[in-house]
N, C-alpha and C positions, 0 to 999 in steps of 0.2 A: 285732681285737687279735691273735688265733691267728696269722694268717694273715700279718702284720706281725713276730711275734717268729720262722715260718718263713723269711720272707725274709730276713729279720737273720741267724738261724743258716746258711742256704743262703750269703750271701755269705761268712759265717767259713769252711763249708766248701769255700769256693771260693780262699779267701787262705790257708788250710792248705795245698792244692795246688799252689798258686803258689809258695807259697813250701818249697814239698818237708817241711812240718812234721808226716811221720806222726802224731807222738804224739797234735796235733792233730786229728787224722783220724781215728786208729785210734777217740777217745773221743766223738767224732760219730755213729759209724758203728753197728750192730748186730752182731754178730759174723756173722750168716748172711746180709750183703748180699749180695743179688744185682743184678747189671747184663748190660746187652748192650751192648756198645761194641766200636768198629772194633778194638782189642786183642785181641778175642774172636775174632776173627774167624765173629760170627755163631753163634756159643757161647752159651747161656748160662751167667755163671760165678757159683758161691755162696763165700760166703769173703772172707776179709779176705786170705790170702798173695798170690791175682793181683797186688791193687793196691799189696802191700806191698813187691813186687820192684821196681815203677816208684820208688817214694818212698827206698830202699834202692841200688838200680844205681847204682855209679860214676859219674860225672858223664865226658862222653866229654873223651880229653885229645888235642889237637890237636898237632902236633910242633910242637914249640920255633922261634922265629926266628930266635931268639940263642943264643948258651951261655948266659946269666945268664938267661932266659926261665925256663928248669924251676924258678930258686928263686923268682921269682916265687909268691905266694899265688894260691891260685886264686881266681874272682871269684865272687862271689855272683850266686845267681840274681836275676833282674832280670825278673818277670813277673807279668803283669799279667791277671786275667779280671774279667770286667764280663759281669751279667747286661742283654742288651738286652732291654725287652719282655714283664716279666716277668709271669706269671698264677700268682695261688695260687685251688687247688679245694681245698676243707675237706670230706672227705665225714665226716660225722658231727664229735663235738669227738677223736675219736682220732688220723685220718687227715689229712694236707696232702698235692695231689701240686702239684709245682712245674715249671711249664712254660717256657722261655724260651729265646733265642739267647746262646749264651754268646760272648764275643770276648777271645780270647786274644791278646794283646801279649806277645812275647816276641823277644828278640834270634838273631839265626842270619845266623853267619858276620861278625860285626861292626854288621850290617844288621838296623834293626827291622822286624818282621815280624808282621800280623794275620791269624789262620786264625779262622774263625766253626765252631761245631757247635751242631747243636740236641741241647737237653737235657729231659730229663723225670726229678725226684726225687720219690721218696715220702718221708714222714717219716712215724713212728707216733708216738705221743704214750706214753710207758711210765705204769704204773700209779704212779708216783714224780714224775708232772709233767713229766718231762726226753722233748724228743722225741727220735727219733734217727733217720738215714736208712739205709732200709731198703733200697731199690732203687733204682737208674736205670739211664736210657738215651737213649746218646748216637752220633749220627750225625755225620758231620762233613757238611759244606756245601763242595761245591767252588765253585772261582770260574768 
């Protein structure tokens, strides 16, 4: 049952991402998450402001085609992750760590595009019932 209501909240905190919904995020998260990820560059970082500059930065704006192009709306993000593979370890009823291949579907340059990384979440279970994720780590997978 734990272990099943993890991977449910693992994938909301995967479509918070996807779809750039800090607030989402921020209220998943622990304040003193820590991760290693290719961002880090081999860092380890504690803190919510690293991951909060990604979900926050401007969105990149490409030159116009046309004149009437810049009034154009901008388009909505359009992405997509999917845990492949997933394993949940319960050490004790406190602790989840959540292991899997994550696949990112996302558009670049017009063209859809899949990048794989391996992931690894903790979640702690708070004394209030509610879990939240505490740490990961994330490698990307070259082709």
């Amino acid at each position: 049952m734990a272990a099943q209501e993890v991977l449910a909240l693992n994938q909301k905190l995967l479509a918070a991402i996807g779809a750039g919904d800090y607030a989402t995020y921020e209220s998943m998260c622990d304040p003193s998450l820590t991760c290693f990820e290719p961002e880090a560059k081999g860092h380890l970082v504690e803190g919510m402001d690293f991951h909060k500059y990604y979900f926050t930065m401007p969105p990149a704006t490409p030159a116009p085609a046309a004149a009437d192009a810049a009034a154009a709306p901008p388009s909505k993000k359009h992405v997509l992750n999917t845990m492949s593979s997933p394993h949940v370890r319960l050490v004790g009823d406190r602790c989840a760590v959540v292991s899997y291949i994550r696949l990112t579907q996302k558009m670049v340059s017009g063209a859809p595009v899949t990048v794989q990384a391996e992931e690894t979440r903790v979640w702690e279970k708070q004394a209030d019932g509610r879990w939240l994720h505490v740490h990961m780590h994330r490698s990307v997978v070259p082709w």
